[in-house]
Each structure stands twice: as C-alpha cells, then as structure tokens.
C-alpha positions in Angstrom: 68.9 -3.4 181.2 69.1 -2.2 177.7 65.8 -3.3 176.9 64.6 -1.6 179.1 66.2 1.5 178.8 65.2 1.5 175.0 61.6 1.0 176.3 62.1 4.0 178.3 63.6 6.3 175.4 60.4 5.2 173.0 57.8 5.6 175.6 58.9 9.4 176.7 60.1 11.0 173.9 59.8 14.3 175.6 62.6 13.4 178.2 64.7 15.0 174.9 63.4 18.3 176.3 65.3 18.4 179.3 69.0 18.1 177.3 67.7 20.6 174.9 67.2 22.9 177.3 70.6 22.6 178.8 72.4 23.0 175.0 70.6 25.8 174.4 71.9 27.6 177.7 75.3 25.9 177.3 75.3 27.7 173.4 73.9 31.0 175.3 76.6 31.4 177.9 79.2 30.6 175.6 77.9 33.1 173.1 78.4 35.4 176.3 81.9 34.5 176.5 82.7 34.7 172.6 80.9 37.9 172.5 83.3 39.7 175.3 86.7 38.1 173.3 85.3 40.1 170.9 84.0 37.0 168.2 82.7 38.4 164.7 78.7 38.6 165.0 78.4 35.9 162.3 76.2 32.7 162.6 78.8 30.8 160.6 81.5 32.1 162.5 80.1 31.8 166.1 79.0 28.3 165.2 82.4 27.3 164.2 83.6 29.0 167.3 80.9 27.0 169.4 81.9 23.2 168.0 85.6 23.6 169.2 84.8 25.6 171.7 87.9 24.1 173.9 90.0 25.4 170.7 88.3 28.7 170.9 88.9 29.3 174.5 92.3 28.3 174.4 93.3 30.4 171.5 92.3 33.5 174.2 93.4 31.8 177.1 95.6 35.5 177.7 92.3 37.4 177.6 90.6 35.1 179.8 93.5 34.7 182.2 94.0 38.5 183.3 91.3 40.5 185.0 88.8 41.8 183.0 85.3 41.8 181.2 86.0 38.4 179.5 87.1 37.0 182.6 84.0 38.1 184.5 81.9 37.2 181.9 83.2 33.5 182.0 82.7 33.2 185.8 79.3 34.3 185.7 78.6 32.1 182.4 80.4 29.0 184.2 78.5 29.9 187.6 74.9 30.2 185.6 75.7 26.5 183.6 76.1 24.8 186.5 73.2 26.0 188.5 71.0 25.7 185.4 72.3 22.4 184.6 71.7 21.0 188.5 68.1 22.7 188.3 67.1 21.1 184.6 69.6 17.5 185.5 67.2 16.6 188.8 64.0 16.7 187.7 65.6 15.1 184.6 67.3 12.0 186.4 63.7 11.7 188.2 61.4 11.5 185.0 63.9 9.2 183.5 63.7 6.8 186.5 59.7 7.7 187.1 56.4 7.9 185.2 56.4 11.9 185.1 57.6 14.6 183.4 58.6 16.7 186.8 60.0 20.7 186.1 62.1 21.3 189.2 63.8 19.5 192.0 62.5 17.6 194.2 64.0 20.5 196.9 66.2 22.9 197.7 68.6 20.2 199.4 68.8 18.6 196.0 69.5 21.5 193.9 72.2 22.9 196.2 74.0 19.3 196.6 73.9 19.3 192.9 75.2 22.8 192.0 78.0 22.1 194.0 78.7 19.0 192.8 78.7 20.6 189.2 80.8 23.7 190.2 83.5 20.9 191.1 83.2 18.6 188.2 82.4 21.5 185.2 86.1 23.1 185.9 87.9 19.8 186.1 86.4 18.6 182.9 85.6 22.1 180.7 88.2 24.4 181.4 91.2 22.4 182.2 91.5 20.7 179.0 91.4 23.9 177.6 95.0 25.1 178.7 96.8 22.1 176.3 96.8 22.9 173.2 95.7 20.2 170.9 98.2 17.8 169.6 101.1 18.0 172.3 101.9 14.8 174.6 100.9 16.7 177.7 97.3 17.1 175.6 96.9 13.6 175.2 98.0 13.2 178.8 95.2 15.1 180.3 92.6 13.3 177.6 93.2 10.2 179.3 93.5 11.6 183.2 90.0 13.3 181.8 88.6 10.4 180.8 89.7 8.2 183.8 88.2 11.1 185.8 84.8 10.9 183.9 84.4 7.0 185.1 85.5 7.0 188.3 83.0 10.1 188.7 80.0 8.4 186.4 77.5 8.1 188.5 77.9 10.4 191.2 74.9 13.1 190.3 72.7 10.3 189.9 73.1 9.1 193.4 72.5 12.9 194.7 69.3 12.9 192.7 68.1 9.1 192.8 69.3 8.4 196.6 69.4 11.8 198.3 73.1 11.7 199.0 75.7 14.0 200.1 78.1 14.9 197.8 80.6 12.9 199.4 78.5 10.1 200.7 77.7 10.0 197.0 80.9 9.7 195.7 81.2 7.0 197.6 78.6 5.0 196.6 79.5 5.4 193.6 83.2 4.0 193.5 81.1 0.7 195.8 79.2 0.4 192.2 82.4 1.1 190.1 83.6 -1.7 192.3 80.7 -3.7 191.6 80.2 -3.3 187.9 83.5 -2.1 186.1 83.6 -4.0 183.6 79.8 -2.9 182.1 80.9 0.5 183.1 83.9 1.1 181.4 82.6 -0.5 178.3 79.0 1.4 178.1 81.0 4.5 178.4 84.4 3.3 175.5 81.2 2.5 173.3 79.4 5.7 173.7 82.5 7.8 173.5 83.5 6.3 171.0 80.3 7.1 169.0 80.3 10.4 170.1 83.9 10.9 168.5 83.2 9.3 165.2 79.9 11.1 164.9 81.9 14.6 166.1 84.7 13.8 163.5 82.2 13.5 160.7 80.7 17.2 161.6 84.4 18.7 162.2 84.7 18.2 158.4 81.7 19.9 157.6 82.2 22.7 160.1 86.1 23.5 158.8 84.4 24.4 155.3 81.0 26.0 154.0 77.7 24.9 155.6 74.1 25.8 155.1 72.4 27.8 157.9 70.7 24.9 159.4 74.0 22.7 159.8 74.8 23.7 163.1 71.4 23.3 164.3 71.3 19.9 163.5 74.7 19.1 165.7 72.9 21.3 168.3 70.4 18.2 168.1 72.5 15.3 168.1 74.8 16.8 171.1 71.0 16.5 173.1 70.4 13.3 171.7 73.5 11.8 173.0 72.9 13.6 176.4 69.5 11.6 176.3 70.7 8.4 175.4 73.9 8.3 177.7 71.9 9.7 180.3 68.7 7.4 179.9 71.5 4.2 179.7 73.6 5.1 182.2 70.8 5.4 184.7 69.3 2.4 184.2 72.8 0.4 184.5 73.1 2.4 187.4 69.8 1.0 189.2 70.8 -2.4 187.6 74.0 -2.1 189.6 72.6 -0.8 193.2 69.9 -3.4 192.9 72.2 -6.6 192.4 
C-alpha cells in the first residue's frame, strides 16, 4: 500500500496543486477575518497571526461572538472554505485514485454532498477548539475528543467522492472500514500527526521571533505538502481496506 502510494506521489507531482489551491483560499479568508478584527496590515504580523490562527481567533473570541462585521465576515469566510474546499477536494480525491488531472466534480450531487459534509466537520474541528484557551485541562480535553473525532470521521469524504455515497450512508461505511482496519488506521494517522507537530513546533520557534519575508511562504508549502501526502496515503489505505 505504501509503495504504491509513493509511486503515486512521484508519478503526479502536480496533484500538489490541488492542496495549494485550498491554503491559498484558507490564508485568503482568514486574512478576511483578521482584517475586520482590525489586524495591523503587516506581512510579519499577519503571518504570525495566520500560524496560530486558533490563538488568534480566540484572543477575539468577544468580537467574533456578538453581532457584527467580524462576525459576518467569519460566516461568509467559513461558508466560502468549505464550498471551495468540497469543489477543489473531489476532483482531488479522483486524480489521486485515477490517471487524470480532473478540475471539477464529477457533478453537482457530489459537490453538494460534500459541502455539507464539510459545513458539519469544519466547525467541529476549526472553531471549537478555538474557545479553550491553550494550556487549561479542559484544552487538552477537547485535543483528544478532537482527535478521536478526526478518526472515527477519516475517511468519510473519500467515500462521498470515491463511492458516491450519502453523507450518512458514508459515514457508515466508513466506521465498517474503521472496524475493519483500526489498527493501520490509528497508526498512519499517530505517525503523521505526529510529524506534523514536530515539524509545526520547529516553525513556532521561528515564527515567535524575526523571520525573512519568505519564511512563511515556505510553511505555506509544507502545510500543502502534508495535505498531499496524508491525503494521497490515506486514500490508498482506504481502497486497501474496501478491497480486502
């Protein structure tokens, strides 16, 4: 299975395109939201602001709480990442799992059943972490409910995409193939979080002093690569799985 998802990542390098494409609206609505709280128009500054975003957000969470610009602004921000997200996440699933490089969903069926998905999940695992502040037991409390959350949830959009399911038809595939393969599951994704985090600690000590202007270009890059490889894995033990 890894072999061959390796195989996949060298053979169509410009699957990196698709995860690029999400950061860079991910970075634009969140410049949206950071610009109505009234952030300082500074690159340095805003890309702080953008790397501990969940920091960020909480440290306004009275702004964003009470009706208002910022509040609106973060609906419509929210609203536009998930439907960009389900319209640039479908056609990526399919060229990971195909020969082709397709640019849209496969149908409108698709895209909706995937926008909705998203509008459930994005909430659950973006903005509700946001109201603990970082440090407290109840923090660490909802990192592990959010974590148990991201696996028993792993590969629901795939089966919307890769199977044409339901929302709920696909949730329920996917707990049959958590059942099946929970053990390669949970340690795929304890591997790759735990690069993520060590790679993620490494930057937050550049990013809490002075960095050159390109710095937080090249964490822009290595948040897509990660998307790509977690992605391009988790898909292919994903097919491994519905297959046995």
């Amino acid at each position: 299975m890894l072999r061959n998802a390796w195989a996949r990542l060298v053979h169509k390098q410009f699957l990196f395109v698709y995860p690029l494409v999400i950061g860079v609206v991910d970075a634009a609505a969140f410049f949206a939201v950071y610009t109505a709280l009234g952030g300082q128009l500074s690159w340095a500054e805003f890309a702080r602001a953008d790397f501990a975003a969940g920091a960020y957000l909480h440290a306004h969470l009275d702004q964003l709480a009470r009706p208002g610009l910022p509040l609106l602004v973060a609906i419509a921000a929210g609203v536009c990442v998930c439907f960009v997200s389900a319209a640039v996440r479908a056609p990526f699933y399919h060229a990971i799992a195909g020969p082709s490089y397709p640019t849209s969903p496969r149908s409108w069926r698709e895209l909706s059943r995937l926008f909705v998905f998203y509008l459930i999940l994005y909430p659950v695992v973006r903005i509700v972490p946001d109201f603990f502040e970082a440090g407290a037991s109840i923090a660490a409390v909802a990192g592990v409910a959010l974590l148990v959350v991201s696996v028993l949830l792993i590969y629901v959009d795939y089966a919307i995409v890769l199977e044409d399911l339901p929302v709920v038809t696909a949730v329920s595939r996917n707990l049959r193939l958590l059942r099946r393969g929970w053990a390669p599951t949970i340690f795929a994704f304890l591997a790759f979080a735990l690069s993520y985090n060590l790679v993620w600690g490494f930057y937050q000590s550049h990013f809490e002093g002075s960095f050159r202007l390109l710095f937080p270009i090249s964490w822009f890059l290595v948040n897509a690569l990660f998307a790509l490889v977690g992605d391009v894995v988790f898909i292919f033990l994903y097919d491994h799985l519905r297959r046995s």
